[in-house]
C-alpha positions in Angstrom: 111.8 120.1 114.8 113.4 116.6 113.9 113.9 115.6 110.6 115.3 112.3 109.6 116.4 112.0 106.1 116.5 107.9 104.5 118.2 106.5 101.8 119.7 102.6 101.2 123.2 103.3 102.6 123.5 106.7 104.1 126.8 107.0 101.7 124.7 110.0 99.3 121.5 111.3 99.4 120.4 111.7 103.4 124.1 112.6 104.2 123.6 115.3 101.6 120.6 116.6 102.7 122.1 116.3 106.2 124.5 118.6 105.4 122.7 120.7 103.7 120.3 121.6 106.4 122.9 120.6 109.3 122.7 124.6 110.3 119.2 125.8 109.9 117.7 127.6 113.2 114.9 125.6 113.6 115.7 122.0 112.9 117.9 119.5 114.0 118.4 117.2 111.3 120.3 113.2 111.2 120.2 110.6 108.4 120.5 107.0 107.9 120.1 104.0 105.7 117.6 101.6 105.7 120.2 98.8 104.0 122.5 96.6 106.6 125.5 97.9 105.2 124.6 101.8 105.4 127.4 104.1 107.1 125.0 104.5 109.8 121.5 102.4 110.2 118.1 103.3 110.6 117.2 102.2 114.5 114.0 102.6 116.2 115.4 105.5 118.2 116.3 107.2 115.8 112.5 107.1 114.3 111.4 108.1 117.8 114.1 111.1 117.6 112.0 112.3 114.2 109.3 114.7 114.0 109.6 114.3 110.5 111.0 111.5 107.8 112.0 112.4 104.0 112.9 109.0 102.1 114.7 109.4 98.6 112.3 106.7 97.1 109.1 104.6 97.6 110.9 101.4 98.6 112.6 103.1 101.6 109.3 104.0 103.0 108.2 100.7 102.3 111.0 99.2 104.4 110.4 101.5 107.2 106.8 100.7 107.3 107.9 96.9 107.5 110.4 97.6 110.1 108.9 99.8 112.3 105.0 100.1 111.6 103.8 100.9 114.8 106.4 103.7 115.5 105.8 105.4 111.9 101.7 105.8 113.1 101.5 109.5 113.5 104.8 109.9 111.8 104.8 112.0 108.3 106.6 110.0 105.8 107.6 112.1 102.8 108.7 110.4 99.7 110.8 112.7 97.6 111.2 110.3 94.4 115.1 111.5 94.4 116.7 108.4 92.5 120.3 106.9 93.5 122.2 109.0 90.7 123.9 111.6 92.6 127.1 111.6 94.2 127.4 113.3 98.2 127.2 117.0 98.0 126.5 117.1 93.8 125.4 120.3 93.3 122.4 119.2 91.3 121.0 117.4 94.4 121.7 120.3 96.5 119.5 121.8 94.8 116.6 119.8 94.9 117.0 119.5 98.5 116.5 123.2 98.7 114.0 123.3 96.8 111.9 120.3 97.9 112.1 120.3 102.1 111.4 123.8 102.7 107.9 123.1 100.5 107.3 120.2 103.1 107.8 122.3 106.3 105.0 125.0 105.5 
């Protein structure tokens, strides 16, 4: 399974969850940005690479679904309403990751 996690500048949030799930048996797992100056930036491949999207809030999906409509489709989107408070790696967010993807993958 491929899972793509989104946020505005890949600095925080998707890294995170990146990380977080970078080792789990049975997903391979990448992030991006959906802003022009993320670390790295949401291309078409890599929303062909996905199985699976999380974006951290509503715009994110919003820009996707301008960007790239027809590749998104038959897509799951999954909005996580994680707001742009956390720094890479807070424990906190660690957290909710844990607790929110898993719930997601069922």
């Amino acid at each position: 399974m491929n899972i793509l996690f989104i946020c505005s500048r890949n600095q925080w949030r998707s890294p995170t969850a990146e990380q977080v799930w970078r080792n789990h048996a049975d997903w391979s797992v990448r992030s991006a940005g959906t802003s022009r100056n993320a670390k790295r930036r949401v291309t078409a491949d890599l929303i062909r690479w996905a199985d699976v999207i999380f974006v951290m809030e509503h715009k994110h999906k919003s820009r996707l679904s301008a960007d790239f409509f027809r590749l998104l489709e038959h897509k799951p989107v999954h909005v996580l309403d994680i707001p742009d408070e956390y720094r890479y790696m807070d424990p906190e967010l660690i957290d909710i990751f844990k607790a929110a993807i898993p719930a997601f993958m069922t």
